[in-house]
C-alpha positions as CSV (number, residue, x, y, z in Angstrom):
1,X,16.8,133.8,-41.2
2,X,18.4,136.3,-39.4
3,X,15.3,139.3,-38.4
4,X,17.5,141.9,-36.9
5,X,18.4,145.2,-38.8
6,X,21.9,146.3,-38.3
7,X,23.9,149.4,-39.1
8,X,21.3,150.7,-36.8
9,X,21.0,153.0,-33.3
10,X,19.5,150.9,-30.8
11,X,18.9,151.7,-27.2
12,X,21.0,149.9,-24.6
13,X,20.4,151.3,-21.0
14,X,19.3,154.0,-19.5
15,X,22.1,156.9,-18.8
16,X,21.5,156.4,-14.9
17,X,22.4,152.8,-15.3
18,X,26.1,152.9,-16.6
19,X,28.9,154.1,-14.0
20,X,32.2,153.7,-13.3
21,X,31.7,150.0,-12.5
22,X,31.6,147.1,-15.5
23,X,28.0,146.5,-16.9
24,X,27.6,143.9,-19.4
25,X,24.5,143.7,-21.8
26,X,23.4,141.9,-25.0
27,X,22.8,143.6,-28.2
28,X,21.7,142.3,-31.6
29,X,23.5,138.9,-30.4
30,X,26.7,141.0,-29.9
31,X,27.9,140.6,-26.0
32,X,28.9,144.4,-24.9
33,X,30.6,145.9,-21.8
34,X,29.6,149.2,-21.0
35,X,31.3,151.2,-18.3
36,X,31.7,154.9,-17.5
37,X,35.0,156.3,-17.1
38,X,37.0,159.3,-14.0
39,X,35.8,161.7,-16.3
40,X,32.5,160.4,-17.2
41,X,32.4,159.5,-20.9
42,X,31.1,156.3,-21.9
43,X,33.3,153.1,-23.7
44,X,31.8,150.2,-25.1
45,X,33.7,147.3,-26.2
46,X,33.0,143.3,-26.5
47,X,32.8,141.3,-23.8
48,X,35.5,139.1,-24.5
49,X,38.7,139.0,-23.8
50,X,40.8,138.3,-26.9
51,X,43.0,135.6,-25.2
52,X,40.6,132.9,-24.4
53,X,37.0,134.6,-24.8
54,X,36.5,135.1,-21.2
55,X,33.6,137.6,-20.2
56,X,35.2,140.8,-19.1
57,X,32.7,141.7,-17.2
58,X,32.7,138.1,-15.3
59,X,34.3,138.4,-11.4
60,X,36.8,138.8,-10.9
61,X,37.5,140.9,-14.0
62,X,37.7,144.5,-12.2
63,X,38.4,148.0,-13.1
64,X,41.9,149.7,-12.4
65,X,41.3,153.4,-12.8
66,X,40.0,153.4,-16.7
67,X,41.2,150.3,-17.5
68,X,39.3,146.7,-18.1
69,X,41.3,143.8,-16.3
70,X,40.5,140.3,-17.6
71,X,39.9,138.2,-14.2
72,X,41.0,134.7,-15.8
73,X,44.9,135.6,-17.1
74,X,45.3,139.7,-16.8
75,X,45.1,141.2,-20.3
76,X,44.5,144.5,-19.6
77,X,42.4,146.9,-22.1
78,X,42.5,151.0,-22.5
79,X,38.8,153.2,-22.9
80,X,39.2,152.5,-26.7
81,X,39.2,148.6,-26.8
82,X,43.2,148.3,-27.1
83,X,45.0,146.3,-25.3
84,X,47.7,148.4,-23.1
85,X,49.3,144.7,-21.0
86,X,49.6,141.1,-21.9
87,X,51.0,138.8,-19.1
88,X,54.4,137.5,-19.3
89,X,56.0,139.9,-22.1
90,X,55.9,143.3,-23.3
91,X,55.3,142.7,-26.7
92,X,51.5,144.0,-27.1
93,X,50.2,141.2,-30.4
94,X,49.3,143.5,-33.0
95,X,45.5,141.9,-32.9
96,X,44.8,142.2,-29.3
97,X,42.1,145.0,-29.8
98,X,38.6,144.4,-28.7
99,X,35.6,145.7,-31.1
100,X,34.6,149.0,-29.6
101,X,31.3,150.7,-30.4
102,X,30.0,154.1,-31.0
103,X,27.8,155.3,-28.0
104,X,25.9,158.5,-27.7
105,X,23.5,159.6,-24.6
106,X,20.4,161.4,-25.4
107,X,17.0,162.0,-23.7
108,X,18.2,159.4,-21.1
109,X,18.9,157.1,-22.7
110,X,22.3,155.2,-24.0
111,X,22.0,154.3,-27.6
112,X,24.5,152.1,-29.3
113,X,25.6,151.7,-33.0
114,X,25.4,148.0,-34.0
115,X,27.2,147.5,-37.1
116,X,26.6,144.8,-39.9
117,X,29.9,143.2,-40.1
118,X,30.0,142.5,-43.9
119,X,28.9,145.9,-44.7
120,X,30.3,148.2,-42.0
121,X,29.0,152.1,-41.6
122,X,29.7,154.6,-38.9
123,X,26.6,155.8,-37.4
124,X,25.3,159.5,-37.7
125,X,24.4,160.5,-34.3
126,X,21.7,163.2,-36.1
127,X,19.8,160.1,-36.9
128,X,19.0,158.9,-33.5
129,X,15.2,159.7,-33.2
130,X,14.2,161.9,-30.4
131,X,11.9,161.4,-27.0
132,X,12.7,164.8,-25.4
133,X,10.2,164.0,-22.5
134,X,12.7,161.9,-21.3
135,X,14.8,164.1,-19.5
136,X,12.5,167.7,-20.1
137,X,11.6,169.7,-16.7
138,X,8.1,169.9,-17.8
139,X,7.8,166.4,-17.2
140,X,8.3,164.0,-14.8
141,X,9.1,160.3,-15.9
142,X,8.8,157.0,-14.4
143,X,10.5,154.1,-16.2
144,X,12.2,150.7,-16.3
145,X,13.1,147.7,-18.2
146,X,11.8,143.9,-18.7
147,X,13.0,140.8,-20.3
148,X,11.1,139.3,-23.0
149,X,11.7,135.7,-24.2
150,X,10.5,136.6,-27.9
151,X,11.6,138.0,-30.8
152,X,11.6,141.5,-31.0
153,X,9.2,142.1,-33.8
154,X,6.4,140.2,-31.6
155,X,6.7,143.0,-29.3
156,X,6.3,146.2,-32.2
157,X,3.4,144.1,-33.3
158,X,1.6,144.0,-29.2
159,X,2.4,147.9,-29.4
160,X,1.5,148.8,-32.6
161,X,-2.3,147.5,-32.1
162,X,-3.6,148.9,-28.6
163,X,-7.0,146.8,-29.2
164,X,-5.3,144.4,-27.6
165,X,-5.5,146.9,-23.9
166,X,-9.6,145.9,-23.7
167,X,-8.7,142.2,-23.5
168,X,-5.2,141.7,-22.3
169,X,-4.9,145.6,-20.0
170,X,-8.4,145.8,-18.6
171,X,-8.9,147.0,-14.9
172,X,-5.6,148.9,-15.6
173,X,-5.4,150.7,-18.7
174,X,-8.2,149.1,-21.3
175,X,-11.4,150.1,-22.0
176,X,-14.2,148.7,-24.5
177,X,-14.0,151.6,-26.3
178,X,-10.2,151.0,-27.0
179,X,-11.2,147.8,-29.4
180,X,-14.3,149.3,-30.8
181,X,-12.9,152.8,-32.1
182,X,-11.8,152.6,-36.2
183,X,-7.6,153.9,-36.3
184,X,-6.4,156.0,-39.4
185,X,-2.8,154.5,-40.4
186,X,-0.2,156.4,-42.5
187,X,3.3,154.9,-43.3
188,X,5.7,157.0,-44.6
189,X,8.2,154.9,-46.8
190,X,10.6,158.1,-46.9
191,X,10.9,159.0,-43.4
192,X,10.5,155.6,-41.7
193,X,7.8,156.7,-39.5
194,X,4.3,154.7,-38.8
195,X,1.2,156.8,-37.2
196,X,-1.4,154.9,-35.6
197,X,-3.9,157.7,-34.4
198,X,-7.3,156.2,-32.5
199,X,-9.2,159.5,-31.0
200,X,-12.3,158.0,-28.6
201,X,-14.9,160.7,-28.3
202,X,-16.8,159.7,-25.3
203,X,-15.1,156.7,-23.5
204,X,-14.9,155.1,-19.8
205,X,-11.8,156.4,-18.2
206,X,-9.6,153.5,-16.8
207,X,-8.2,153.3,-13.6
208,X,-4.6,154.5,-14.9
209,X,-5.9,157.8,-15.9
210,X,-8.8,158.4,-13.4
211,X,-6.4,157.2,-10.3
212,X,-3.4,159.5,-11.4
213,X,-5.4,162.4,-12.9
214,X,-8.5,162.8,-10.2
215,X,-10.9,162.6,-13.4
216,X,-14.4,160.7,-12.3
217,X,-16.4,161.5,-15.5
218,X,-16.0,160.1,-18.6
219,X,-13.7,161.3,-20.9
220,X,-12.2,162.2,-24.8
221,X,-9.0,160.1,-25.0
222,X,-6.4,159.8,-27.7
223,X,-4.0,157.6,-28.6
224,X,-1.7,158.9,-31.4
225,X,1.5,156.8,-32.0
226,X,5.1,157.5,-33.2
227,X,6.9,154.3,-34.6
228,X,10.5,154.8,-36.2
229,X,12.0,151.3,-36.9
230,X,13.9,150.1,-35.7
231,X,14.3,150.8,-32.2
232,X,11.8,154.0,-31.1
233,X,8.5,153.6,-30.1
234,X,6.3,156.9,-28.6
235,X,2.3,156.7,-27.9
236,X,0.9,160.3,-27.6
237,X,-1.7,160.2,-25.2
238,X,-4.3,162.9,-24.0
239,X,-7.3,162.4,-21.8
240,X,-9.8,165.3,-20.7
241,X,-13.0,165.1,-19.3
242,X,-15.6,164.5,-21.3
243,X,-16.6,168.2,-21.4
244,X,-13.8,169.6,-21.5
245,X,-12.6,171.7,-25.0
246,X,-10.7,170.0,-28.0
247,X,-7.0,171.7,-28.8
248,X,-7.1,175.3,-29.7
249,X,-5.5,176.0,-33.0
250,X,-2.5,177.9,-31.5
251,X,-2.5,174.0,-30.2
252,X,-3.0,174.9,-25.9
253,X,-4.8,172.1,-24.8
254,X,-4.8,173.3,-20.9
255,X,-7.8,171.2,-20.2
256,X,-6.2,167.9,-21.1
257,X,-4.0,165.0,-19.3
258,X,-0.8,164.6,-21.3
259,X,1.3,161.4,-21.2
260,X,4.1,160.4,-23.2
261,X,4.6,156.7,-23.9
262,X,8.2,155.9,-24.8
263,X,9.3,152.2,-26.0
264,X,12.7,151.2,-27.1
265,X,12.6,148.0,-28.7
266,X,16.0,146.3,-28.5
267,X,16.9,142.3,-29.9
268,X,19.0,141.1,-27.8
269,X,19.3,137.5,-29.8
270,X,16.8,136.8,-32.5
271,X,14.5,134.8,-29.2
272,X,15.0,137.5,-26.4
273,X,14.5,141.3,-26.2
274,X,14.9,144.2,-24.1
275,X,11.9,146.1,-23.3
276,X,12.7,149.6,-22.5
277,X,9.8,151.2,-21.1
278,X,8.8,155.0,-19.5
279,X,6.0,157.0,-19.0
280,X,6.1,161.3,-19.3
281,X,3.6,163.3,-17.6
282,X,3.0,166.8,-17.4
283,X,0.7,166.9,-14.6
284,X,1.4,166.2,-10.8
285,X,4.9,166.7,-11.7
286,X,6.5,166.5,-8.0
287,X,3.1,164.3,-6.6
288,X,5.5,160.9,-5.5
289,X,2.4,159.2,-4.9
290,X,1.2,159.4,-8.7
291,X,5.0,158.7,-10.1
292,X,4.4,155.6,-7.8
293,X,1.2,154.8,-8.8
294,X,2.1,155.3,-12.4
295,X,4.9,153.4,-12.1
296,X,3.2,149.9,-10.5
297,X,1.0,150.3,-12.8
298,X,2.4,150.5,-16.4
299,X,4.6,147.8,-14.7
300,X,1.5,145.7,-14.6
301,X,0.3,146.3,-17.6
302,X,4.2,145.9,-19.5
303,X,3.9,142.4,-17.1
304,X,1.0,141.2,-18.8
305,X,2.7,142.1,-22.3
306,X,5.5,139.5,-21.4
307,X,3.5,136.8,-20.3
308,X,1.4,136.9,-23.3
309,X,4.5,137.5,-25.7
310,X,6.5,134.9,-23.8
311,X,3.2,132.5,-24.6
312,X,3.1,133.9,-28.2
313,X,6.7,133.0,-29.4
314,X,6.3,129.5,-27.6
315,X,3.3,129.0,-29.7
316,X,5.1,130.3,-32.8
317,X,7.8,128.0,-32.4
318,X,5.7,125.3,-32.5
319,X,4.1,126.1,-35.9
320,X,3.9,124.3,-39.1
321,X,6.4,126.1,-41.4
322,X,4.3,129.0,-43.6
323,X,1.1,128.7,-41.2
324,X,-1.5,131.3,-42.3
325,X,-2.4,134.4,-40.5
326,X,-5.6,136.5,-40.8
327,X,-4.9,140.1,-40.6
328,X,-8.0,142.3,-40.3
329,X,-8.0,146.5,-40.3
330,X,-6.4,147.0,-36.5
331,X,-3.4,145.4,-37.9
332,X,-2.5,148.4,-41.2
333,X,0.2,149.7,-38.6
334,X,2.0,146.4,-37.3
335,X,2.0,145.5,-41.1
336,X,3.7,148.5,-42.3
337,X,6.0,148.1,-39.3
338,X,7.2,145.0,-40.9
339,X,7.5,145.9,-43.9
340,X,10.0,148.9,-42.9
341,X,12.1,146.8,-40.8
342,X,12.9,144.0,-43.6
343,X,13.9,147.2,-45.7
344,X,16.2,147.9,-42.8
345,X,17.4,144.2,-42.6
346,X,18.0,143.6,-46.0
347,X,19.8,147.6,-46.4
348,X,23.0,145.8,-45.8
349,X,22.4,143.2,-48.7
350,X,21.8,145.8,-50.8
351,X,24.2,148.4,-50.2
352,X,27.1,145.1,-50.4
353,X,25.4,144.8,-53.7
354,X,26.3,148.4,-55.0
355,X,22.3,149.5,-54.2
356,X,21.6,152.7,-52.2
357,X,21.2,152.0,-48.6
């Protein structure tokens, strides 16, 4: 059973990582060259030439200006996925086109419209949710991307329960008082939005925090996160010293350590995903030894994600079919996750079927 919701925005680089050269990357099981052109836009089309399926973005395939050359027998393709040269005639066949796919940069990132191909919809860029941090100048970001041999809905589970960071994160970003703190959950059916708020009154501060921030006391942390299926993950963090006051109600919290979390979740086949991952702070904003620091260590700790996931879905696939799980009060949010993204997959089905989308 297919788990991937399409007619959907889904995150497939970061902006830095497409230029005028041929970048190929796997989306929702859909194979996708992505290359920027002389004047800088974006095209994305299939990765496969129409003639005899050859990768596009396979040597010695090349680039001729803005134009795709297929290494293996020269069909040549324009920005918009039409072909513009076919060796050995000049008849152009009618059908030699290559998909091409809506791309839109925002807040860093390069988000991509996968379309369901029974029920076909453009996609409203107004819909792609936000992570302004990304690319604000009163933050500065550290980020990067890692492979994760399991499905993608493993991974919003990992992130949607951070009890999990005593057992799995500790030393780096976990703390006993991570597991032991109750969460408030609120899923909101008509927005497609999960909050996952744990606020820790008096807790240790870990050595991601107490390393980057110079804090040596104990602290008031919060975790608040921002889930909109299917692709957008954000964990709104604050630290302060223990002492330190709460947010005034004009909401100036000057005495706190903000950090913005930002995940995008992307499948790349139903076994394999793309783990986009960044971290936003508005302290030490041109300190290169904290961006460093930061950056080894959410590195670390997004390592340890994939090696337990990677272990997880191996374990999965071993299963007895309908094996039993036990789901206790940590796990409200991951639930509700799910439950949103099988809308999502099955909104297809049901707009096919004359239901509202």
């Amino acid at each position: 059973m297919e788990t991937i919701a399409r007619n959907q925005w889904y995150v497939a680089a970061y902006s830095h990582d497409i230029v005028h050269e041929l970048f190929a990357r796997t989306i929702c099981n859909e194979p996708i060259l992505f290359w920027r052109t002389e004047a800088g836009q974006i095209a994305a089309m299939s990765d496969r030439c129409v003639h005899r399926r050859y990768p596009l973005s396979a040597a010695p395939s090349r680039l001729e200006g803005d134009r795709v050359v297929c290494g293996y027998h020269g069909f040549t393709y324009g920005s918009d996925g039409g072909c513009v040269s076919v060796p050995g005639q000049t008849r152009i066949p009618r059908t030699a086109r290559l998909t091409s796919y809506q791309v839109v940069e925002q807040d860093s990132f390069v988000w991509v419209w996968i379309s369901d191909p029974e029920n076909p919809m453009q996609g409203d860029p107004s819909r792609i949710p936000r992570a302004p941090w990304m690319d604000s100048p009163d933050y500065t970001v550290v980020s990067g991307m890692e492979p994760i041999d399991c499905n993608y809905r493993i991974l919003v589970d990992n992130l949607m329960d951070l009890s999990h960071e005593t057992y799995l994160h500790g030393g780096h970003i976990g703390t006993s008082e991570v597991a032991s703190t109750p969460i408030t959950t609120e899923v909101d059916e008509d927005r497609n939005v999960i909050y996952v708020s744990r606020h820790m009154d008096d807790a240790e501060c870990p050595p991601f925090y107490s390393e980057s921030t110079g804090i040596q006391t104990r602290i008031t942390r919060w975790q608040d996160i921002e889930y909109i299926p299917p692709c957008l993950y954000l964990l709104h963090s604050r630290v302060a010293p223990l002492a330190a006051p709460l947010p005034e109600q004009d909401g100036a919290d000057p005495h706190a350590f903000h950090v913005e979390v930002v995940y995008a979740i992307t499948p790349e086949t139903e076994n394999s995903t793309h783990d986009f991952w960044a971290v936003a702070r508005d302290f030490a904003l041109q300190d290169h030894a904290v961006s460093k620091f930061l950056a080894e260590s959410n590195r670390t700790v997004v390592m340890q994600d994939v090696a337990a996931l990677n272990v997880l879905q191996q374990a999965l696939n071993n299963e007895k079919p309908n094996y039993q799980e036990l789901s206790i009060n940590i796990d409200a949010g991951g639930l509700g996750a799910r439950r949103l993204l099988q809308k999502l997959v099955e909104a297809p089905r049901r707009a096919g079927a004359g239901a509202p989308a």
